[in-house]
C-alpha positions as CSV (number, residue, x, y, z in Angstrom):
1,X,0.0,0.0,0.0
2,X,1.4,3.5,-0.9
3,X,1.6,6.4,1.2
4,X,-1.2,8.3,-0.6
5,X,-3.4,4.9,0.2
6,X,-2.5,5.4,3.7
7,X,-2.8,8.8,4.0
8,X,-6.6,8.7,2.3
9,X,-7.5,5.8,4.7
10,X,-6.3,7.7,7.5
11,X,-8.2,10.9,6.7
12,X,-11.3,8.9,6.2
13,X,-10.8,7.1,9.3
14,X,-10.1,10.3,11.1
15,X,-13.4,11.8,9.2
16,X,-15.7,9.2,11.1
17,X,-13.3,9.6,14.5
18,X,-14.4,13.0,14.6
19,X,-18.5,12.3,13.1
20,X,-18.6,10.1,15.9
21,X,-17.5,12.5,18.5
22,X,-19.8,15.1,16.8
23,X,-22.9,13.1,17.9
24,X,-21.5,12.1,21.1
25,X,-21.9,15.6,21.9
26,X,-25.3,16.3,20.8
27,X,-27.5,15.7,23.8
28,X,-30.7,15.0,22.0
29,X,-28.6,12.1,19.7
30,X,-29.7,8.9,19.4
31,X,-26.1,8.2,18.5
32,X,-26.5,7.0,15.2
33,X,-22.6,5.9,14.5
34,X,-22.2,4.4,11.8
35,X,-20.3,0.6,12.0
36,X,-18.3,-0.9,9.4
37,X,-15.3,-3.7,9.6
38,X,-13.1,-3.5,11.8
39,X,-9.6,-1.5,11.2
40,X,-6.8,-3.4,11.0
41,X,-3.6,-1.4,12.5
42,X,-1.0,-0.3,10.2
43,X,1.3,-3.3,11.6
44,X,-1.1,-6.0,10.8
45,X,-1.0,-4.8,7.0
46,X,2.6,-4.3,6.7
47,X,2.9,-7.8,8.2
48,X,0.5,-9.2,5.5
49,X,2.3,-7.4,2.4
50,X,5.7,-9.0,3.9
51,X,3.9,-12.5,3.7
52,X,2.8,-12.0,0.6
53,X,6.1,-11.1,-0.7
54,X,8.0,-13.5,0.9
55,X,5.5,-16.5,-0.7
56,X,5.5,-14.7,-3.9
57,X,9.6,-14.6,-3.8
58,X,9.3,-18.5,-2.3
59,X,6.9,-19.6,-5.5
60,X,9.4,-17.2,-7.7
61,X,12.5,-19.7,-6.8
62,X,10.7,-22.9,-6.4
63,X,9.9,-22.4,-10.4
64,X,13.2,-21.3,-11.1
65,X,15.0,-24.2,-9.3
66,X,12.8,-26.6,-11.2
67,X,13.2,-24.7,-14.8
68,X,16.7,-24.9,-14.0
69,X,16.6,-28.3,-12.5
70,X,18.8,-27.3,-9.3
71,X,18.0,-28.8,-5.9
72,X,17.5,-27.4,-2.9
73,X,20.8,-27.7,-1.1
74,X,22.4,-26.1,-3.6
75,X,20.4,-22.9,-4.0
76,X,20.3,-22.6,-0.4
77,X,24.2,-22.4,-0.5
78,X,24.0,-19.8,-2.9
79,X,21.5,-18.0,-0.8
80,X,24.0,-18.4,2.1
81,X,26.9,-17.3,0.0
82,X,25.2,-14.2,-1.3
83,X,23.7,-13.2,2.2
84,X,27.6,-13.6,3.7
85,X,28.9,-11.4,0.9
86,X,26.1,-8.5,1.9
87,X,24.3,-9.0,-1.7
88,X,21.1,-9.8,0.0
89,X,20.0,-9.1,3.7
């Protein structure tokens, strides 16, 4: 998600944060709030994206180890040979 995602979902969020306190404060309210799903916190979605990179990089290599017909010890000492050179953290 980009910044300008997160910014717009912030503002609307912030938009209904501040609707809801509106009617809070009317004392002849029936406090008509609207409900929607729940917000998931910023963390939960950067933790999702990070899975779903890391499964799309883990499909990514599966296919090329099989196009390539290389098993899995070996990539995985290039892996560890790359990562103790610093060419991947």
């Amino acid at each position: 998600m980009d910044e300008r995602e997160k910014l717009r979902k912030f503002r609307e969020l912030d938009d209904a944060f501040a609707q809801a306190l509106r009617e809070l404060e009317k004392p002849s309210s029936r406090l008509d709030i609207p409900t929607g799903p729940p917000v998931r916190s910023l963390a939960e979605l950067e933790a999702e994206e990070q899975q779903q990179r890391q499964q799309a990089f883990e499909t990514r290599l599966q296919s090329l180890m099989k196009e390539y017909a290389q098993p899995r010890e070996s990539v995985a000492d290039l892996l560890r040979t790359l990562h103790t050179l610093g060419h991947i953290a």
